[in-house]
N, C-alpha and C positions, 0 to 999 in steps of 0.2 A: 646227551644234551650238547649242545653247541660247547660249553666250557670247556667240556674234557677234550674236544680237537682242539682247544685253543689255550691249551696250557703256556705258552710263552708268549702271546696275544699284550697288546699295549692295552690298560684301561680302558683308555676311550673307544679303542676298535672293536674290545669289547662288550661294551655300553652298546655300540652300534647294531651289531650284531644281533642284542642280545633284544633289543627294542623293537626292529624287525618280526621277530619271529613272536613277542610276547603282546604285541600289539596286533597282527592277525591274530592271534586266540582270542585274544579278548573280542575285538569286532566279531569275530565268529558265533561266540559265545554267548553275547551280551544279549540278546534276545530271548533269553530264559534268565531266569532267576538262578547267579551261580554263585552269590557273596560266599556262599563258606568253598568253593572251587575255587574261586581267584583268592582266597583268604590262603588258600592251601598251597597254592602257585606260588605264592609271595614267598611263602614261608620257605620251599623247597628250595627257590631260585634263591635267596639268602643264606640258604647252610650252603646252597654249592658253591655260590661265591666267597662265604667266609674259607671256607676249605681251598679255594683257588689262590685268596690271597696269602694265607697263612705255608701253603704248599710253595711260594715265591719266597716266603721270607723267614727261612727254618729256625734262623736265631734267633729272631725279632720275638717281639710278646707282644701279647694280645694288645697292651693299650697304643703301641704304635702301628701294629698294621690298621686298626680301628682309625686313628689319624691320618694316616697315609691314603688309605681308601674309603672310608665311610665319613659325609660330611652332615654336619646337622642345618636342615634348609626349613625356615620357618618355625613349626612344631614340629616337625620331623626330625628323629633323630635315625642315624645308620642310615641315609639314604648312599647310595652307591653313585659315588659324581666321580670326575677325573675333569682339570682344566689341562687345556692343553692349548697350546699359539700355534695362531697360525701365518702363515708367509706372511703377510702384511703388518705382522706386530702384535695385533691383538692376539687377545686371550677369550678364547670361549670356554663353559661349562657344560658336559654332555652330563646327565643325568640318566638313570634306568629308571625306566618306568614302571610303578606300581598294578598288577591286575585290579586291587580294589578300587583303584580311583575309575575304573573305566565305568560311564554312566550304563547303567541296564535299563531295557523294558521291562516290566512286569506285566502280569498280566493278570486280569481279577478271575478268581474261578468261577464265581457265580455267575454273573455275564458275559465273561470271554471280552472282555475290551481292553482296551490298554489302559492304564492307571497312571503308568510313568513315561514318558517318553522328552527324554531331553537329548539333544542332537547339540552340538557345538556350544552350547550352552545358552538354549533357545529350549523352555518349554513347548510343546507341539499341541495335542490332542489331549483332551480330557486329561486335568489333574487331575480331577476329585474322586474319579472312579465313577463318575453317574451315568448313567444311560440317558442321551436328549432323545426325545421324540420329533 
């Protein structure tokens, strides 16, 4: 996985990085029904980050590496953010992104149509699952 080359990698470069690569899987992906697969991504890519940042900070204990790297954004808690400035003064927040947030298709077995399909946050084709004639 990208973290293990990037063992001495700054937070945000590795948000970067790490967003790239988990964002084509999911576009890849999302076209089947993978919720418990990206439920499973999530989970992996959290134990290797937890192990990354606690491998940075030998003496540290859990409730500060937990502060230092994991911010809690909305309902979320443990998401994996880093702020970081940039030349102009400001302060941006990179955040990693979730596999389960990415919207999927589904597809109905019985009629073979799409059931789900939301694109940028635009319903498309058939909610309901119905066949129009």
């Amino acid at each position: 996985m990208a973290v293990a080359a990037n063992k001495t990698a700054k937070q945000a470069n590795l948000i970067r990085l790490l967003n790239l690569v988990l964002r084509g899987w999911a576009n890849y992906h999302s076209h089947v029904v993978a919720k418990k697969a990206f439920d499973r991504v999530d989970h992996e890519v959290w134990s290797t980050l937890w192990r990354w940042a606690v491998r940075r900070h030998p003496k540290k204990g859990a409730r500060w590496v937990k502060i230092k790297y994991f911010k809690t954004k909305g309902f979320r808690d443990w998401v994996f953010a880093a702020t970081e400035n940039k030349e102009d003064g400001t302060t941006r927040e990179v955040i990693l992104l979730k596999e389960s947030d990415t919207p999927m298709i589904g597809i109905s077995t019985s009629k073979r149509t799409p059931i789900l399909t939301i694109r940028n946050g635009r319903r498309t084709s058939n909610p309901d699952g119905v066949r129009r004639c």
